[in-house]
SEMI-22376 format. One line per field, with one value per atom (N, C-alpha, C): residue number from 1; atom name; x, y, z. Coordinates in steps of 0.2 Angstrom, whole numbers. Layout:
% SEMI-22376
k <- (NUM; ...)
a <- (CA; ...)
c1 <- (X; ...)
c2 <- (Y; ...)
c3 <- (Z; ...)
This chain:
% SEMI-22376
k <- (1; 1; 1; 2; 2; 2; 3; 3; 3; 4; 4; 4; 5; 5; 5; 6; 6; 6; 7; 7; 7; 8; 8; 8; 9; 9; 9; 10; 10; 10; 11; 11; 11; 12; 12; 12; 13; 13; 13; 14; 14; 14; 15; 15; 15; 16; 16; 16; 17; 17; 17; 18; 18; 18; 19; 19; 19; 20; 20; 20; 21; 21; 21; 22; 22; 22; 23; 23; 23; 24; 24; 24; 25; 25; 25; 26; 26; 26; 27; 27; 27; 28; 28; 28; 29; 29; 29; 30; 30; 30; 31; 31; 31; 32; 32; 32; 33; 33; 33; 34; 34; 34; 35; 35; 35; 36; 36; 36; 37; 37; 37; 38; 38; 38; 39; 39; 39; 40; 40; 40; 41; 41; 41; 42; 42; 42; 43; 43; 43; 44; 44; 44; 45; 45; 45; 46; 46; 46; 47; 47; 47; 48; 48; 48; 49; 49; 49; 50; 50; 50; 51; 51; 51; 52; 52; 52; 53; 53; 53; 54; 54; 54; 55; 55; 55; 56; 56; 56; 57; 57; 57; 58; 58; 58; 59; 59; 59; 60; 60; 60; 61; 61; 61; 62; 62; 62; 63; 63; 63; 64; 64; 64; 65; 65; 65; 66; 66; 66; 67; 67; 67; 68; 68; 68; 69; 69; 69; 70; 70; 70; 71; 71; 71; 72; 72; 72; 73; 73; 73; 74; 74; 74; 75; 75; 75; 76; 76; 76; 77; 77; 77; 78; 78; 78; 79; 79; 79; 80; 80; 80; 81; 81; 81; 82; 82; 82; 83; 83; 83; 84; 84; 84; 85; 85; 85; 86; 86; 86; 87; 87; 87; 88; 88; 88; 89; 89; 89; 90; 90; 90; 91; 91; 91; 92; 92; 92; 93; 93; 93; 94; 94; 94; 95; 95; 95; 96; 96; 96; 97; 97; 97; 98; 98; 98; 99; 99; 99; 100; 100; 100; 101; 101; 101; 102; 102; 102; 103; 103; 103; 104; 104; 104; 105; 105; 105; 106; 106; 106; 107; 107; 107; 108; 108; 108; 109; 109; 109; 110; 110; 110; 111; 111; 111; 112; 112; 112; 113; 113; 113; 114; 114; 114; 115; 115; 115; 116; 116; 116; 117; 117; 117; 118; 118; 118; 119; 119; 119; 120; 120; 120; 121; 121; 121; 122; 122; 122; 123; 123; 123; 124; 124; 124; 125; 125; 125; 126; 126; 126; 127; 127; 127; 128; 128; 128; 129; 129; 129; 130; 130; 130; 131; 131; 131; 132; 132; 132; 133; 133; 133; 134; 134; 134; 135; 135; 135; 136; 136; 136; 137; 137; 137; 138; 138; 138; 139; 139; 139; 140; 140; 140; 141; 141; 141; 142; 142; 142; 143; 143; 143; 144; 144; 144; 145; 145; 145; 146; 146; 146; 147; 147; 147; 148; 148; 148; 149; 149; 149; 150; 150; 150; 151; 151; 151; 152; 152; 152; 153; 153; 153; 154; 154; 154)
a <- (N; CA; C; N; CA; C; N; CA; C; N; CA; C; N; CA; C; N; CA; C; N; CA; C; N; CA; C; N; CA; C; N; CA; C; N; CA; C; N; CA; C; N; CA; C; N; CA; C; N; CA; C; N; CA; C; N; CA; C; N; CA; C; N; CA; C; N; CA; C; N; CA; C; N; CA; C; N; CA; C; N; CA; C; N; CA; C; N; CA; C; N; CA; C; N; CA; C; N; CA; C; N; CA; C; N; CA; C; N; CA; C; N; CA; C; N; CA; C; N; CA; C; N; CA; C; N; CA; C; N; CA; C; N; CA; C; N; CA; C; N; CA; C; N; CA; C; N; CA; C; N; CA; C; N; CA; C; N; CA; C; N; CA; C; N; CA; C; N; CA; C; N; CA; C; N; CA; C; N; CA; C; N; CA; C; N; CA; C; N; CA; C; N; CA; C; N; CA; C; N; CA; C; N; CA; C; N; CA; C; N; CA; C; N; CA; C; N; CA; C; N; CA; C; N; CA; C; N; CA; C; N; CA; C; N; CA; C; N; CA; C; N; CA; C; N; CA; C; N; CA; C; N; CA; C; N; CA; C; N; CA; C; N; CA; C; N; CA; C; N; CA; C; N; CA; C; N; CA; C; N; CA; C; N; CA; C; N; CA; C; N; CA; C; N; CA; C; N; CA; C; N; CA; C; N; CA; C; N; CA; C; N; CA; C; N; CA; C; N; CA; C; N; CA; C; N; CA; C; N; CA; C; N; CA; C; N; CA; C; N; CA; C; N; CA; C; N; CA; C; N; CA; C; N; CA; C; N; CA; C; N; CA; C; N; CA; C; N; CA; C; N; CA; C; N; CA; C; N; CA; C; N; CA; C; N; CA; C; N; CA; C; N; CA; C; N; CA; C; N; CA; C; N; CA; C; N; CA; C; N; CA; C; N; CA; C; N; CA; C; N; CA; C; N; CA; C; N; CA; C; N; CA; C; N; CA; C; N; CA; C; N; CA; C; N; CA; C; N; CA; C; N; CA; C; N; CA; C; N; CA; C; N; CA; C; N; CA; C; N; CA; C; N; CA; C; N; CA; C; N; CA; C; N; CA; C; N; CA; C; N; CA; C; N; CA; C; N; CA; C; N; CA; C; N; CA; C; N; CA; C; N; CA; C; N; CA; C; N; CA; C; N; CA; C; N; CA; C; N; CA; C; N; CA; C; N; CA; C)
c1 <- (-15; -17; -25; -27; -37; -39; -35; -36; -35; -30; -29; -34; -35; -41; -49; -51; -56; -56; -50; -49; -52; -47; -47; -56; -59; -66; -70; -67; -74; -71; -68; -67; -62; -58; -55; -48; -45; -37; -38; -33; -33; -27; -26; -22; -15; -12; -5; -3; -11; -10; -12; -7; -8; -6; -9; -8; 1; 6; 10; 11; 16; 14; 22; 23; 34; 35; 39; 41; 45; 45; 51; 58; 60; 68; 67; 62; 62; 61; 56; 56; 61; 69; 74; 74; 68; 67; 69; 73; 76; 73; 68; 63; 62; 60; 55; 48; 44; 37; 36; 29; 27; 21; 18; 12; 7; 0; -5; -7; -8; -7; -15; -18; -23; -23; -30; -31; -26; -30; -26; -19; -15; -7; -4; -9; -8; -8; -13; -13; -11; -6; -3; 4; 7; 13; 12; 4; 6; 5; 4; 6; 14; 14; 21; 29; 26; 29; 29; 22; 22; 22; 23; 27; 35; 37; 46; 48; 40; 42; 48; 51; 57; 63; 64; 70; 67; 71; 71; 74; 79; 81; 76; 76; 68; 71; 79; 82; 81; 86; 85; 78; 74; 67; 66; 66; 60; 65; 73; 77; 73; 75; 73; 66; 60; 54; 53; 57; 59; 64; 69; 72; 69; 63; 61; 54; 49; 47; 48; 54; 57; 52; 50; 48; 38; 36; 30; 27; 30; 28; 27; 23; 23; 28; 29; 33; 33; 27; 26; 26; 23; 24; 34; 36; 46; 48; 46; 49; 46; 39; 37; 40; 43; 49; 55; 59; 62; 63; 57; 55; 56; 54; 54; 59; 66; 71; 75; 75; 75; 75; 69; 67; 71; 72; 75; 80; 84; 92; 92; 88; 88; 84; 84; 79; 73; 70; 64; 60; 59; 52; 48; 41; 36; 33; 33; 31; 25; 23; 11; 12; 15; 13; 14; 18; 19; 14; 11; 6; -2; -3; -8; -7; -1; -4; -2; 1; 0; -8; -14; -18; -22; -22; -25; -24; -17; -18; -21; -20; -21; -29; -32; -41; -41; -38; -41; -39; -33; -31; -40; -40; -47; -52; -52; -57; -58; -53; -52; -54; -52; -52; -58; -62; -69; -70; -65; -65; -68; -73; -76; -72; -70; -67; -74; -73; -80; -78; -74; -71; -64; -64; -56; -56; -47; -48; -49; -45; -48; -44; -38; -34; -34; -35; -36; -43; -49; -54; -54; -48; -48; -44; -38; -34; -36; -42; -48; -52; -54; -59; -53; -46; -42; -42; -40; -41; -45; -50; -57; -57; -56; -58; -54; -47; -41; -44; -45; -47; -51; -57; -63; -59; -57; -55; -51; -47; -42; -47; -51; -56; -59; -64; -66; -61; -53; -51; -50; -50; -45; -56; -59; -65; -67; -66; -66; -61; -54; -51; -52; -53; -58; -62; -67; -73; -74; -66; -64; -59; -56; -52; -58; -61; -68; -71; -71; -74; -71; -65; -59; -59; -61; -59; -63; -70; -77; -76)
c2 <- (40; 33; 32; 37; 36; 38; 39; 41; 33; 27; 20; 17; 17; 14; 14; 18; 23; 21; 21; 16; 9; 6; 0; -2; 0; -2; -1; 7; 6; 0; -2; -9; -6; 0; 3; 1; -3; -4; -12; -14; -20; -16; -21; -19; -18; -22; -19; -14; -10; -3; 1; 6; 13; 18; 26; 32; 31; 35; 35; 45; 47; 54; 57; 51; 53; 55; 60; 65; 57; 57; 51; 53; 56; 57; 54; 55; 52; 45; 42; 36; 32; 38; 33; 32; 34; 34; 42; 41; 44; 47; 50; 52; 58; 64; 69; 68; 70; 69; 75; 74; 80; 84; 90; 93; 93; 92; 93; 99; 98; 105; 108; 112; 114; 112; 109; 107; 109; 117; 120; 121; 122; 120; 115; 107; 102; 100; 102; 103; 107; 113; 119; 114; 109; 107; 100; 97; 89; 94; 99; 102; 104; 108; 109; 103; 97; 90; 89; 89; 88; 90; 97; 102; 101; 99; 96; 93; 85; 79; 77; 82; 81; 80; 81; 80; 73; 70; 62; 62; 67; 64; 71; 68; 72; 77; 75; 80; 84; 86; 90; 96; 90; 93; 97; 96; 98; 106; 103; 110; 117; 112; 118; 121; 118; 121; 126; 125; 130; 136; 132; 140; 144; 141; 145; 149; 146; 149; 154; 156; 162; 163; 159; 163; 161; 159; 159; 155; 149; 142; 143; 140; 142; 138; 140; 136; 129; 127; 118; 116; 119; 114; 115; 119; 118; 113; 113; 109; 103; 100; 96; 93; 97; 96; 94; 95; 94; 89; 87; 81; 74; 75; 70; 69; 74; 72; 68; 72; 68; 61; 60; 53; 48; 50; 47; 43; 52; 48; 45; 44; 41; 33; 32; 27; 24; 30; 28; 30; 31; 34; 29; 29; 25; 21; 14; 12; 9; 12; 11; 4; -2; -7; -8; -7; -10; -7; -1; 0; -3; -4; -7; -14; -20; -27; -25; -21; -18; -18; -14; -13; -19; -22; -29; -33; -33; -40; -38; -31; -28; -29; -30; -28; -35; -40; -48; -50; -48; -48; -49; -40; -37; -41; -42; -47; -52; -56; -63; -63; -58; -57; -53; -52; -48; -40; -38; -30; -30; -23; -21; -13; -10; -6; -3; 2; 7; 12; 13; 20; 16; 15; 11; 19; 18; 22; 21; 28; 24; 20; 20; 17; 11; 10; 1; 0; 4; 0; -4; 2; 0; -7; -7; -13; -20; -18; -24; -26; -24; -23; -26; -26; -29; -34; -33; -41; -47; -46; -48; -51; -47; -49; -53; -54; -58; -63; -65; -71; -74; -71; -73; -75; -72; -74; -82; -83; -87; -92; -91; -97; -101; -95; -97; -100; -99; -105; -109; -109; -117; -123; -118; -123; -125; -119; -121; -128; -127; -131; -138; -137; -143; -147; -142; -146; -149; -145; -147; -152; -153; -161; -167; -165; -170; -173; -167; -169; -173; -172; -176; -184; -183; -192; -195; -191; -196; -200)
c3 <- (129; 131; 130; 131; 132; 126; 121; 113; 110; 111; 112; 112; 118; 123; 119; 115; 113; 107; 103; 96; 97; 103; 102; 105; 109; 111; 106; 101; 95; 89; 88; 85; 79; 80; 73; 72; 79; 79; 84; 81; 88; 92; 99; 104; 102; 98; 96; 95; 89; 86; 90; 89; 94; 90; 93; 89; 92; 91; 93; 95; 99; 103; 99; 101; 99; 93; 91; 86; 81; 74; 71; 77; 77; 82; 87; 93; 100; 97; 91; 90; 89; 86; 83; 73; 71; 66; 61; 59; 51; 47; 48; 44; 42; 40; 40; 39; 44; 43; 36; 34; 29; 33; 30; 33; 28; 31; 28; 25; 17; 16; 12; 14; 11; 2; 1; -7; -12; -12; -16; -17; -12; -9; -12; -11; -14; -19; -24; -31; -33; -32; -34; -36; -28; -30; -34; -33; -39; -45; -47; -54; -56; -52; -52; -52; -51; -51; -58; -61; -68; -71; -72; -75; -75; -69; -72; -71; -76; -73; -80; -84; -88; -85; -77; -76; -71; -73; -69; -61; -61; -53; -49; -43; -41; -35; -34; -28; -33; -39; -45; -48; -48; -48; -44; -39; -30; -31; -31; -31; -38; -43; -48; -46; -44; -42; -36; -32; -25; -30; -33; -37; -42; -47; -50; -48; -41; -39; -35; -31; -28; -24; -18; -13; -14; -20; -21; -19; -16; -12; -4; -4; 6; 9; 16; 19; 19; 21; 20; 13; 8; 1; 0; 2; 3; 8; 14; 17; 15; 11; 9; 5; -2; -4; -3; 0; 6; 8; 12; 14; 10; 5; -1; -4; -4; -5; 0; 7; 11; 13; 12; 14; 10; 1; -3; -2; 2; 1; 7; 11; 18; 18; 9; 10; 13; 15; 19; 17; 10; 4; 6; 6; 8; -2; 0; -7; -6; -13; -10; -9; -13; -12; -6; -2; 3; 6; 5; 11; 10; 4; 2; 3; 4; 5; 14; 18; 25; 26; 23; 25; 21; 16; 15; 22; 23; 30; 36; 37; 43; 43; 39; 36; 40; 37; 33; 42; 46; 52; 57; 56; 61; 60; 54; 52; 55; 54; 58; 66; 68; 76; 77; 73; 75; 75; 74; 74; 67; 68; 61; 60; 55; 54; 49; 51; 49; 42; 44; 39; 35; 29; 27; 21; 22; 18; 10; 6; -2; -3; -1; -4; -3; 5; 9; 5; 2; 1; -8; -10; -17; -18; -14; -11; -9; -5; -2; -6; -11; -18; -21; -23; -29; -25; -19; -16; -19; -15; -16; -23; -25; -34; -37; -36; -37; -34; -28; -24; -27; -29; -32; -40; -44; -50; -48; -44; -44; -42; -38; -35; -41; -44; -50; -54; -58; -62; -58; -51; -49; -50; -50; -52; -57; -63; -70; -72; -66; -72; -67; -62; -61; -65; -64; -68; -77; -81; -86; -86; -79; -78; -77; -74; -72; -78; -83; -91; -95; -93; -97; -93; -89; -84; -85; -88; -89; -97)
């Protein structure tokens, strides 16, 4: 609760957002969480993805890379795999878009209501940046095609 409190006064969440404490299960939610895996772990399995990105279905894949490394992989980059298949056939794979136009509103939200977010991540800031740019493009034609209706009515 004082980890809440401490967010919301430094201006990084509004009051709806909270860390959450509950495992997915106590939540009710259907999920496998994944772990944080050291760089190299991490880059060890997005190679090994791409190495047998020939096989299309990905339960297939994540299987074949746990059976042809035999033991090579750590616990977590398996159950991370795992995970991933999981999630799949449980439907609840996370899709960027949806988490990039979540983090556009949520910005353009705190914004409106005065919260200044200090740290956005890459991905919200590269999102807030496509944003921005899109807004700005569309403003500029709705003005261009303005100003060449206005030429034509003179």
């Amino acid at each position: 609760m004082l980890q809440n409190k401490k967010l919301y006064e430094l201006g990084y969440c509004s009051k709806e957002d909270k860390v959450e404490y509950e495992s997915y299960i106590e939540r009710g939610i259907d999920k496998l969480s994944y772990y944080h895996l050291s760089r190299y772990h991490y880059e060890e399995l997005e190679q090994l993805k791409k190495q047998y990105s020939y096989i299309k279905d990905i339960e297939k894949r994540n299987e074949k890379i746990i059976e042809d490394r035999e033991g090579k992989l750590t616990k977590r980059q398996i159950h991370n795999l795992r995970a991933e298949i999981y999630n799949l056939e449980t439907n609840q794979s996370i899709d960027k878009n949806k988490i990039i136009n979540e983090a556009i509103s949520k910005a353009f939200s705190n914004k409106a209501q005065g919260y200044v977010n200090h740290e956005l991540s890459y991905v919200g800031k590269r999102a807030l940046t496509n944003a921005i740019g899109v807004a700005k493009n569309s403003i500029q034609d709705i003005a261009n095609a303005a100003n060449q209706q206005n030429k034509r009515g003179r």
